[in-house]
C-alpha positions as CSV (number, residue, x, y, z in Angstrom):
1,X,16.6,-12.1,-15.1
2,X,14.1,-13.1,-12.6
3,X,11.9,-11.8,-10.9
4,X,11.8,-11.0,-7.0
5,X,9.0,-12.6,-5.0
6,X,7.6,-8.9,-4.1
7,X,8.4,-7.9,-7.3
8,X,5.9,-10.5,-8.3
9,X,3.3,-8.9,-6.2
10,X,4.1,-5.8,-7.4
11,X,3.2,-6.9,-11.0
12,X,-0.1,-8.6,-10.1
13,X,-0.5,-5.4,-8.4
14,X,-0.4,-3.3,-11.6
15,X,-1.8,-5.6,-13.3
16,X,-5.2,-5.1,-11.6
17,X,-4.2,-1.3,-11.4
18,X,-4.0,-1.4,-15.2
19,X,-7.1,-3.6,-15.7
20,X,-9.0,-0.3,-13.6
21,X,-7.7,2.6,-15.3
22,X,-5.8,3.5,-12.0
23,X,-3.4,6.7,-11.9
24,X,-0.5,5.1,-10.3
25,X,3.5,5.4,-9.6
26,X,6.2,4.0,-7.9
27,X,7.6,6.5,-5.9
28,X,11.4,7.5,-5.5
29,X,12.4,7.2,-1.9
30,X,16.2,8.2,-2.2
31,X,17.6,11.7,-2.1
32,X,14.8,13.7,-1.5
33,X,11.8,11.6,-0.9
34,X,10.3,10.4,1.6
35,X,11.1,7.6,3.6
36,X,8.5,4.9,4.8
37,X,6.6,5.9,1.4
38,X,4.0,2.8,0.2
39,X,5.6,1.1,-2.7
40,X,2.9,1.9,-5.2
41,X,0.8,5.1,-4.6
42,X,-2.2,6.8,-6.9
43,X,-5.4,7.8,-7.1
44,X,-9.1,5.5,-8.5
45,X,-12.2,7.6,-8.7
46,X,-10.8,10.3,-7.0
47,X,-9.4,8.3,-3.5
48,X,-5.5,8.3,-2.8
49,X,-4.4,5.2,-2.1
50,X,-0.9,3.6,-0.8
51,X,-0.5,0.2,-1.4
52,X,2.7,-1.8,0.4
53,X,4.2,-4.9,-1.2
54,X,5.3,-7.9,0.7
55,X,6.3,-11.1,0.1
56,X,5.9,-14.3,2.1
57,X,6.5,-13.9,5.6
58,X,7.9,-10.0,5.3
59,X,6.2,-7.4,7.8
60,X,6.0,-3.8,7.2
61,X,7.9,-1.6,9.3
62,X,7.3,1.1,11.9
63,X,7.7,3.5,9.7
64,X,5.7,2.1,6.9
65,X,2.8,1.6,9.3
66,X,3.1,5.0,10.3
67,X,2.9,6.6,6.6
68,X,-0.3,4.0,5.9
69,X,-1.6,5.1,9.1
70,X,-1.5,8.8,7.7
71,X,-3.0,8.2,4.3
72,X,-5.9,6.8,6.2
73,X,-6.5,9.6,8.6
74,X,-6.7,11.6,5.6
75,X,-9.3,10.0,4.2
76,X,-7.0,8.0,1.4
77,X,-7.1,4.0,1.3
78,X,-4.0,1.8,2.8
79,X,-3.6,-1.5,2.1
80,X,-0.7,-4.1,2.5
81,X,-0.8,-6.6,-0.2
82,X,0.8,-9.9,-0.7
83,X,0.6,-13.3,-2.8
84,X,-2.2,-14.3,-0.8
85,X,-4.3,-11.2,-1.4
86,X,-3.2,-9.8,-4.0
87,X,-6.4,-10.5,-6.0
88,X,-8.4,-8.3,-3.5
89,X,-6.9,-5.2,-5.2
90,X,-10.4,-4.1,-7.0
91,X,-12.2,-5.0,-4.3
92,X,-10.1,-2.7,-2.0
93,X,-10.1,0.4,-4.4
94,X,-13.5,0.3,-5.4
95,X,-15.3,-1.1,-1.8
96,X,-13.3,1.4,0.7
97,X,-16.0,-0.1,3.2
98,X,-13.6,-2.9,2.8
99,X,-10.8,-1.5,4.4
100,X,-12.5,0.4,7.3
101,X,-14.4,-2.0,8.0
102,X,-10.9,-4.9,8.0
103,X,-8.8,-2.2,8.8
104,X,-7.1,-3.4,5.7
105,X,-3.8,-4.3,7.9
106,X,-2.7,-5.0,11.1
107,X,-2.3,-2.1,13.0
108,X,-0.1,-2.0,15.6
109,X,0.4,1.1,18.4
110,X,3.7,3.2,18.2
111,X,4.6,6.6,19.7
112,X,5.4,8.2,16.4
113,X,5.9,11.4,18.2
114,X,9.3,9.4,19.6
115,X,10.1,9.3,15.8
116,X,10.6,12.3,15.1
């Protein structure tokens, strides 16, 4: 069977995660998880991460933003990856300058207090 195009960045993905010695896991989302929740969360030298998948032109939601946006505020590392940078995944885990410095995704303003 073949594969998706973001399950394709999902395997470069853990790929690199592998290649590091990365804790990592696919969360469940149905039932009793929670929704909006990064495609592929763990931890590298101690920092949480969340990383969304995309694929081609695909966007992350609101409410994907929003759960990125609250891994970062507490001090984890959010990133949204896709074919085209999908090879910064080292750099990103081990250079959290990176991301701060990038912001690491496009952040866009919502009244998440609306949301809930």
């Amino acid at each position: 069977m073949a594969m998706t195009p973001e399950a394709k960045v999902k395997s470069k993905v853990v790929k690199h995660l592998k290649n590091m010695g990365a804790y990592y896991f696919f969360p469940a989302t149905g039932g009793y998880g929670k929704s909006g929740v990064p495609d592929i969360v763990g931890c590298y030298n101690g920092l949480f991460f969340g990383i969304e998948c995309k694929a081609g032109n695909n966007k992350a939601t609101a409410l994907q933003l929003k759960n990125l946006s609250e891994i970062t505020q507490a001090g984890g590392i959010a990133s949204i990856i896709n074919e085209d940078n999908a090879h910064t995944v080292p750099d990103i885990l081990v250079n959290k300058e990176l991301v701060s410095s990038s912001g690491g995704w496009e952040q866009l303003e919502f009244d998440f207090e609306d949301m809930q």
